[in-house]
C-alpha positions in Angstrom: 0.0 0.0 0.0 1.1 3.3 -0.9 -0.3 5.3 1.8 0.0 4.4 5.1 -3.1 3.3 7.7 -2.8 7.1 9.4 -2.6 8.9 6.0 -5.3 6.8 4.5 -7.6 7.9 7.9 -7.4 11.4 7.5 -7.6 11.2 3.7 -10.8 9.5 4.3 -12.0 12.3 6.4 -10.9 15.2 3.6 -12.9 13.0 0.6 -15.9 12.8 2.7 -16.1 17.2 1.6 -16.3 16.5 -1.8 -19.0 18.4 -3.4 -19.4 16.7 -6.8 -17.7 13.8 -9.4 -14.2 14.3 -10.2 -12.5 12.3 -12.6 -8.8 11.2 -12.9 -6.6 11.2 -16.0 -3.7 8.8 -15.9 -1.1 8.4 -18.4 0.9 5.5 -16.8 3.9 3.5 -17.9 5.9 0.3 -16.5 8.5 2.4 -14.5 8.2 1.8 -10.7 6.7 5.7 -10.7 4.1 4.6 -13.0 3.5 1.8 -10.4 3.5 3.9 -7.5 1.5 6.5 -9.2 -1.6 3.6 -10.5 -1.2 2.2 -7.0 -2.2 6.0 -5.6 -5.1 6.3 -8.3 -6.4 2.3 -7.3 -6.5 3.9 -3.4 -8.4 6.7 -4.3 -10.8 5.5 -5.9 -11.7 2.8 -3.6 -12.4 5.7 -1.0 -14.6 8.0 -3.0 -17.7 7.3 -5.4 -17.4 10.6 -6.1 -13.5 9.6 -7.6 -13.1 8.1 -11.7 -10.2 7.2 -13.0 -9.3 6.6 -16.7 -6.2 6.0 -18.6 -5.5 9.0 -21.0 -2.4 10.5 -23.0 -0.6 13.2 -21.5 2.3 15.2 -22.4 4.5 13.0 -19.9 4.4 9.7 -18.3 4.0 9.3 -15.8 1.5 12.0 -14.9 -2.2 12.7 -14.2 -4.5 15.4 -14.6 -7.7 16.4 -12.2 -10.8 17.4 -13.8 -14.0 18.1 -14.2 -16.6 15.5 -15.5 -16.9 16.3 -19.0 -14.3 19.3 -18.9 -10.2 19.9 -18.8 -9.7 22.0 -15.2 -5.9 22.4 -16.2 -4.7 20.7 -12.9 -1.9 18.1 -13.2 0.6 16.4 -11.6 3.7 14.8 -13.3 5.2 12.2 -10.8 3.4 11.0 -7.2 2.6 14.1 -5.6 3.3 12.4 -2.1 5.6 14.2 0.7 4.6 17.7 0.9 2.7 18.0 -1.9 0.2 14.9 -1.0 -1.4 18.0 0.8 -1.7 20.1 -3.3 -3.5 16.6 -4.4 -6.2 16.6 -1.6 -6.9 20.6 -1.6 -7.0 20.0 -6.0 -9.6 17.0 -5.4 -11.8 18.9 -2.8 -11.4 22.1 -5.5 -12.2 20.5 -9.0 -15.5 18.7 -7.0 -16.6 22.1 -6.3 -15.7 23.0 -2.6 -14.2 26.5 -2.4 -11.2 27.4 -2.0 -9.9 29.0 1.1 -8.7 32.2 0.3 -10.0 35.9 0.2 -13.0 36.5 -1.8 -11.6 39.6 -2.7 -8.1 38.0 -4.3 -10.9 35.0 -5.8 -12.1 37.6 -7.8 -9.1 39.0 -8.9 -8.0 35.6 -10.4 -11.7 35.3 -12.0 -10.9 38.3 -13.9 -7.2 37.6 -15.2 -7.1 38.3 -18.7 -5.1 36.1 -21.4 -4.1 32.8 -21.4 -1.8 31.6 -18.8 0.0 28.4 -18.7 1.9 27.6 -15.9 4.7 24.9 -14.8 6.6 24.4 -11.7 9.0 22.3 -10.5 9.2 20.8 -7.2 11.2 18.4 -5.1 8.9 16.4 -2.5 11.1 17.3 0.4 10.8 21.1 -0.5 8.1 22.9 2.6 7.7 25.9 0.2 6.9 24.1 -3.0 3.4 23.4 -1.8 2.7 27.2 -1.5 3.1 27.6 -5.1 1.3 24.5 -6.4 -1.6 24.9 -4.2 -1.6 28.8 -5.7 -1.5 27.7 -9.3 -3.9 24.8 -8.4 -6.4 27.3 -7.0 -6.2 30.3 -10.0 -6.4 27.1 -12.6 -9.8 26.3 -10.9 -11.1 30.2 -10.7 -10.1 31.1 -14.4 -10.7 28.6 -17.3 -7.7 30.1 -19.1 -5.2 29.2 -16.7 -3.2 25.8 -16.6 -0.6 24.4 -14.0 1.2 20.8 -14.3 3.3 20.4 -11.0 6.4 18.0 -12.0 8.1 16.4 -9.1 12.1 17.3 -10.6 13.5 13.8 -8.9 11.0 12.1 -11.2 11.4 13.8 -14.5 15.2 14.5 -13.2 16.5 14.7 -16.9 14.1 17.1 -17.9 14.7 19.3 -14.9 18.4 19.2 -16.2 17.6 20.5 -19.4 15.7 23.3 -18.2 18.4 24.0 -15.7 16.8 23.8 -13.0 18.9 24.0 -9.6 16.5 25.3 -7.3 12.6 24.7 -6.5 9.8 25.8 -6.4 11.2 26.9 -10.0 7.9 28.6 -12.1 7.6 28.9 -15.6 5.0 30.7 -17.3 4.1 30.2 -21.3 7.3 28.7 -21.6 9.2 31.7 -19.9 10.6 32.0 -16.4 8.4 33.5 -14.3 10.1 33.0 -11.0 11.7 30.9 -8.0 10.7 30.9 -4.3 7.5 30.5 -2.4 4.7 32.6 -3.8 1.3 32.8 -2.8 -1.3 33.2 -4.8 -1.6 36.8 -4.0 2.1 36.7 -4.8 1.4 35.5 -8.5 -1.2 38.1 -8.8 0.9 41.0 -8.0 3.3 39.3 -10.1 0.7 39.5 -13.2 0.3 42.9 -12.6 -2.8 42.5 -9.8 -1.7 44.7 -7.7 -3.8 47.2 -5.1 -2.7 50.6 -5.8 -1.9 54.1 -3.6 -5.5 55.2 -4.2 -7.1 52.2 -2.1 -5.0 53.5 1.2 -5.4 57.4 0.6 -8.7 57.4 3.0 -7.7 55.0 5.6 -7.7 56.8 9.2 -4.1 57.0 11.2 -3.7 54.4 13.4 -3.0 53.9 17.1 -0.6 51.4 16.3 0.9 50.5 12.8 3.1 47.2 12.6 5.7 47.6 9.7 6.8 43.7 9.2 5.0 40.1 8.8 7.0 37.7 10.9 6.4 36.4 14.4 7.5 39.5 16.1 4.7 41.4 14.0 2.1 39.3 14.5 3.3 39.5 18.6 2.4 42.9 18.2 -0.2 43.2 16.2 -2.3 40.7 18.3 -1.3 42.3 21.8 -2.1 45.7 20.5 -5.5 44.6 19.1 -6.1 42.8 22.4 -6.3 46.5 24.0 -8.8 47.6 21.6 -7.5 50.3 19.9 -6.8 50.3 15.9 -4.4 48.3 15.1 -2.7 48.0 11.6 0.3 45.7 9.5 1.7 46.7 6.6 3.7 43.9 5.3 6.3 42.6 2.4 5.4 39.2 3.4 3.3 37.6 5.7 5.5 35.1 7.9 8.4 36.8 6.6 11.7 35.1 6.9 10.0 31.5 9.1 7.9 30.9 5.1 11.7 29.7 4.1 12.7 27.8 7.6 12.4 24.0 7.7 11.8 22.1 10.9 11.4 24.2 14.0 12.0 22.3 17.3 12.4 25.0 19.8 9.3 26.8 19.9 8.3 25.5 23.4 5.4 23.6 23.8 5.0 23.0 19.6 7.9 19.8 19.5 7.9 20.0 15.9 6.6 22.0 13.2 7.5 23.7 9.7 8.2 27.3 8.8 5.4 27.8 6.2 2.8 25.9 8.6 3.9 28.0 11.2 4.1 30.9 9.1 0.0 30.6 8.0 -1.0 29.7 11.6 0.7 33.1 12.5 -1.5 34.7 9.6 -4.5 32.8 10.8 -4.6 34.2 14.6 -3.7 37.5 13.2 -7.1 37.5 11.1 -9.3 36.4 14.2 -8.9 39.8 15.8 -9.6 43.3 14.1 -6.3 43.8 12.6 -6.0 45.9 9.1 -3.2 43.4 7.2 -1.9 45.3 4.2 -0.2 42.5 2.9 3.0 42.6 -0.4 3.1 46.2 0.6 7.2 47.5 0.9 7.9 51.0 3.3 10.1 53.2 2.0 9.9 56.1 4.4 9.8 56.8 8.3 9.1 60.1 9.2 7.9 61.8 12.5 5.6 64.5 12.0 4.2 66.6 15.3 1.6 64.4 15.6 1.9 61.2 14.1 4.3 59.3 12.4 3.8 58.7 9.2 5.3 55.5 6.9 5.3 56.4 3.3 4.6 53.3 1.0 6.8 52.3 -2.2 3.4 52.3 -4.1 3.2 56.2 -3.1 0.5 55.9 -0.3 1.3 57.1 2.9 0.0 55.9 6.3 -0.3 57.8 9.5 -0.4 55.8 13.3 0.4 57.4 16.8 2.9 55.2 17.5 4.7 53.0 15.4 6.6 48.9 15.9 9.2 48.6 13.1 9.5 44.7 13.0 11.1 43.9 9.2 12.9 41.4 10.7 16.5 39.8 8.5 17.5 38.4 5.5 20.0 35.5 4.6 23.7 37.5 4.5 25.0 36.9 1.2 28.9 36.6 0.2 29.2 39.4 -1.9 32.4 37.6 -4.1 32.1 37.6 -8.0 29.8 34.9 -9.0 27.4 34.2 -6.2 24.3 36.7 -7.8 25.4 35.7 -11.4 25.1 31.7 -10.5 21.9 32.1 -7.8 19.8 29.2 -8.7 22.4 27.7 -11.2 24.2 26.2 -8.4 24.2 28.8 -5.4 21.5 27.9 -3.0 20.3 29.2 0.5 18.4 27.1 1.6 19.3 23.2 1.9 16.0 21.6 2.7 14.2 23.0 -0.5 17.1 22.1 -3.4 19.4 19.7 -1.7 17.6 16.7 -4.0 18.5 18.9 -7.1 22.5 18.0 -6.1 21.3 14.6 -5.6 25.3 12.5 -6.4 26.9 15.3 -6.4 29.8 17.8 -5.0 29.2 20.8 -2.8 30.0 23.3 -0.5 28.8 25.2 2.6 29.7 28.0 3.2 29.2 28.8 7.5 30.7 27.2 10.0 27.4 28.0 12.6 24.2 26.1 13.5 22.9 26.6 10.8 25.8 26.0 8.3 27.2 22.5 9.8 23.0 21.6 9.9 22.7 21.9 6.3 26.0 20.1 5.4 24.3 17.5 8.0 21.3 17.3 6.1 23.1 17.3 2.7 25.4 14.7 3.4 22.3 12.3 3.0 21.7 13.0 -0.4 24.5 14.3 -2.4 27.6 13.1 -2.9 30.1 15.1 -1.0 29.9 18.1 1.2 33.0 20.6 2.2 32.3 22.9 4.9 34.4 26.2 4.5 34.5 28.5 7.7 36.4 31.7 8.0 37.7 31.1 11.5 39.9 29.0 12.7 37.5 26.8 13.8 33.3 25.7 13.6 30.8 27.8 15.7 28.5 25.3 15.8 26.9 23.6 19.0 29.6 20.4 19.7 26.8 18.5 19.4 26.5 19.2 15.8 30.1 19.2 15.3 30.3 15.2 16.4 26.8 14.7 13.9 29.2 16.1 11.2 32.7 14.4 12.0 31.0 11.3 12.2 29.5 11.3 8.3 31.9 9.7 5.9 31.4 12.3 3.2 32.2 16.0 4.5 35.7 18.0 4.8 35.9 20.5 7.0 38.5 23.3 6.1 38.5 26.2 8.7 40.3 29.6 7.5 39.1 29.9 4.5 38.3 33.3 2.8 35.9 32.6 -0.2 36.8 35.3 -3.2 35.2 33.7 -6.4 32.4 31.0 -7.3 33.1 30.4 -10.4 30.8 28.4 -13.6 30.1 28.5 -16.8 26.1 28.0 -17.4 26.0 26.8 -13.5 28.3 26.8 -10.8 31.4 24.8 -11.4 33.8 25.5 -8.4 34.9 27.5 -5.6 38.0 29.6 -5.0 39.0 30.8 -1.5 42.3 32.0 0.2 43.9 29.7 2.9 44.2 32.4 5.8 46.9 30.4 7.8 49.7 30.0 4.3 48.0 33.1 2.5 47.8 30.5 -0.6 44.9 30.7 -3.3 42.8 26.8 -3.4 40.5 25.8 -6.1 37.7 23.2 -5.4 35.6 21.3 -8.3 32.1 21.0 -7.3 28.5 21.7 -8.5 26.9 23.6 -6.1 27.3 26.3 -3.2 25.2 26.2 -0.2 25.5 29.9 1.8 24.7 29.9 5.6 26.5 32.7 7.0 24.1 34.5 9.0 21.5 37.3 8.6 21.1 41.2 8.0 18.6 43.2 8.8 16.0 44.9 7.0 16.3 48.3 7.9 17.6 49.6 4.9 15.0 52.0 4.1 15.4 53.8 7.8 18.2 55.6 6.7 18.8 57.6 9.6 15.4 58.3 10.7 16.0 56.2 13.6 19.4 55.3 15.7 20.9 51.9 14.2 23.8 50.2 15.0 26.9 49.6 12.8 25.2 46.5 11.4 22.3 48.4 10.7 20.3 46.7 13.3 17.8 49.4 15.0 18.7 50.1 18.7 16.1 49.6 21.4 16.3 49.9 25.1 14.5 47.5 27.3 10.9 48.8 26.7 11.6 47.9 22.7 11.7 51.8 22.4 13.9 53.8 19.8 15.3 57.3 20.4 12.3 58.4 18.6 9.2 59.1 20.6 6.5 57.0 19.2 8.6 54.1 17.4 9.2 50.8 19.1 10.6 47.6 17.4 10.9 44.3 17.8 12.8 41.3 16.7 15.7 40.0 14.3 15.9 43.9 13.2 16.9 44.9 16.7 20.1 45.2 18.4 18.6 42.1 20.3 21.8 39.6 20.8 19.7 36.3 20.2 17.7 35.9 16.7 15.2 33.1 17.4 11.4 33.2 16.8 10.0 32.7 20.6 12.4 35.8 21.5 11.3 37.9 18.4 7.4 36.9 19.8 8.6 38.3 23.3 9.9 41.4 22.0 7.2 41.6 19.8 4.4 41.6 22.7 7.1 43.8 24.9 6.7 46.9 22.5 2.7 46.3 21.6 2.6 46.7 25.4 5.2 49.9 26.0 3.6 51.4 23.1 0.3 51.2 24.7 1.7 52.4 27.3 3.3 55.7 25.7 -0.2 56.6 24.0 -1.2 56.5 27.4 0.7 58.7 29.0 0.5 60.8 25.8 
């Protein structure tokens, strides 16, 4: 049996909202996939009447499409969307049978009325928590607008093909046949993309606010909930909802949640924002900070400006990049950032991590199991990393460790190709052969846009005393963009509710 007693429990419960027939299109061959993926179809339709199957033609084998009866929805799947996408093929079998999506009416229309006909492809690895994000998006705006198509091909399946398209990091979009983009994107992420977009004239009569939230991580939501919670009007205005935790992997240390993943974490985040009276202005980038005599006002890169009493900058960090020749020409042609999401692309083969920390000797960990060989180079003289890591690591038969290393070039033709660095200790220039370059070095804030409207730090991080107050009255912040020494998600949620509560506080007393 392909899925598993538990997995074939809750699925039952899922089919059970089905609305109407929906009817399976499978173009199977004799390759264990094939088996796996005809094994999947069997299952399925022994646990729903409402569930047909029927052998078909596709453009690739194997693969299978989810339709209507009697019409072509555009949803398919090339490979067995198992892993983190067996969560895309129950949300695309509850959709096609005519249950609605979950999503905003408001961004349901918006993908009713797209214009032009748009055929879309993504490629995925099964092990990849931010894949599902896009192929549930493209699943969804496929189901809204007739003119829209999405096949989802798993790249460990069709691994030739991926090669051929050059594809070295997932989710990896293309649209019509051109590249459309790589990352997690929501479906009000693809829309903006398209050209969707709200513009400056739907903000120009909102009211100031009693708190504004810049940011859409954990510390944000902290403070967007703990301000609401004291009933005065609250608002976000945010890049990104989840911000930086949408591209973390496991999370462990959250106490009292053992285990969970960024994006999951990231939507329940979004999710207890929206149950409290919270104005989210979501894929919305500041630009400006100003204090005016009697509000602060945060101008908009779309031109609007916003006006709250007090203000909580909370923009959170970014993944540090190297900044030697190479790395932005080669990013997703061999330079990576994030292990969990296209480590199966280097499946057999050589590469490097760059980082000596946590988080650098857990993704040459994690890497070790699938590629071929992982070198670890660190700038120090020795690893940063927790000793318990450091054993994990020295214990694996294929990693190398070299400490003192300067990186200066990544160097490639089409895609990455080696790595050049300087031997601190001998001051002698080494060349390594490898396909791909993993960077883990740490994180910078995003506080670019302050200039000097409010006190930072030499690493630009905003500086805060113990109320999470700046040196301007009015503006608090909170988490990974503060001077804070520790940059984990409970203590960004701690700071997060520390300034909702001081700011409180100051309108108070003013």
């Amino acid at each position: 049996m392909i899925l598993d007693a538990d997995l074939k429990a809750q699925l039952a419960q899922y089919l059970e909202l089905m609305e109407g027939d929906v009817l399976l299109k499978v173009s199977a061959g004799s390759d264990e996939a094939s088996r796996d993926m005809m094994e999947l179809m069997d299952e399925l339709a022994s646990m729903s009447s409402h569930i047909k199957v029927e052998t078909a033609e596709l453009e690739r084998t194997p693969s299978f499409s989810v339709n209507r009866i009697g019409e072509d929805t555009g949803i398919t799947f090339a490979g067995v969307p198992l892993g983190h996408e067996f969560t895309s093929l129950v949300l695309a079998l509850l959709h096609v049978s005519g249950r609605t999506p979950k999503e905003d009416q408001k961004l349901m229309d918006q993908a009713k009325n797209l214009e032009g006909e748009h055929h879309f492809v993504s490629y995925v690895s099964l092990s990849c928590q931010n894949c599902p994000v896009v192929v549930q998006a493209l699943n969804v705006l496929s189901v809204l607008n007739p003119n829209v198509t999405h096949t989802m091909i798993d790249g460990a399946t069709f691994k030739e093909e991926a090669e051929a398209n050059n594809i070295m990091a997932v989710p990896t979009v293309f649209l019509n046949g051109e590249s459309f983009g790589s990352g997690r994107m929501t479906l009000e992420e693809i829309l903006a993309k398209l050209g969707s977009t709200p513009d400056a004239s739907e903000f120009e009569n909102k009211d100031p606010y009693d708190v504004l939230v810049v940011g859409g991580g954990p510390a944000s939501a902290s403070a967007a909930i703990y301000a609401a919670r004291k009933g005065i009007r609250t608002g976000i205005v945010s890049e990104r909802i989840g911000g930086q935790v949408n591209d973390t992997a496991g999370i462990e240390n959250f106490i009292s949640v053992k285990r969970t993943e960024g994006p999951k974490f990231a939507a329940d985040l979004e999710e207890h924002v929206k149950d409290y009276d919270i104005d989210v202005m979501n894929l919305q980038r500041a630009k400006q900070l100003e204090r005016k005599q009697d509000f602060v006002d945060i101008e908009l890169e779309n031109g609007a400006t916003l006006q709250s009493k007090s203000v909580i900058l909370a923009t959170g960090a970014r993944w540090r990049q190297l900044g030697v020749p190479g790395e932005e020409e080669f990013r997703n042609k061999g330079v990576a950032y994030c292990p969990h999401c296209d480590g199966p692309m280097f499946e057999g083969k050589h590469v490097a991590v760059i980082g000596g920390g946590n988080s650098g000797i857990e993704a040459a960990i994690d890497l070790a199991g699938i590629v071929k060989h992982v070198t670890v180079l660190e700038f120090s003289p020795e690893l940063k990393a927790d000793s318990v890591l450091q054993e994990r690591l020295n214990s694996l038969p294929n990693t190398t460790v070299v400490t003192n290393a300067k990186t200066t070039e990544i160097t490639g033709d089409d895609n990455v190709n080696g790595i050049t660095y300087i031997d601190r200790e001998s001051e002698t220039e080494q060349h390594i052969e490898l396909d791909g370059v993993f960077v883990q070095i740490g994180l910078l804030p995003n506080t670019d846009w302050l200039g000097n409207a409010v006190e930072r730090n030499k690493f630009g991080e905003i500086v805060i005393d113990r109320n999470g107050a700046t040196n301007v009255p009015g503006v608090f912040a909170a988490g990974d963009c503060t001077d804070d020494r520790n940059k984990q998600i409970i203590i960004s949620m701690g700071s997060g509710a520390n300034a909702a509560l001081n700011a409180f506080d100051y309108l108070i007393r003013n």
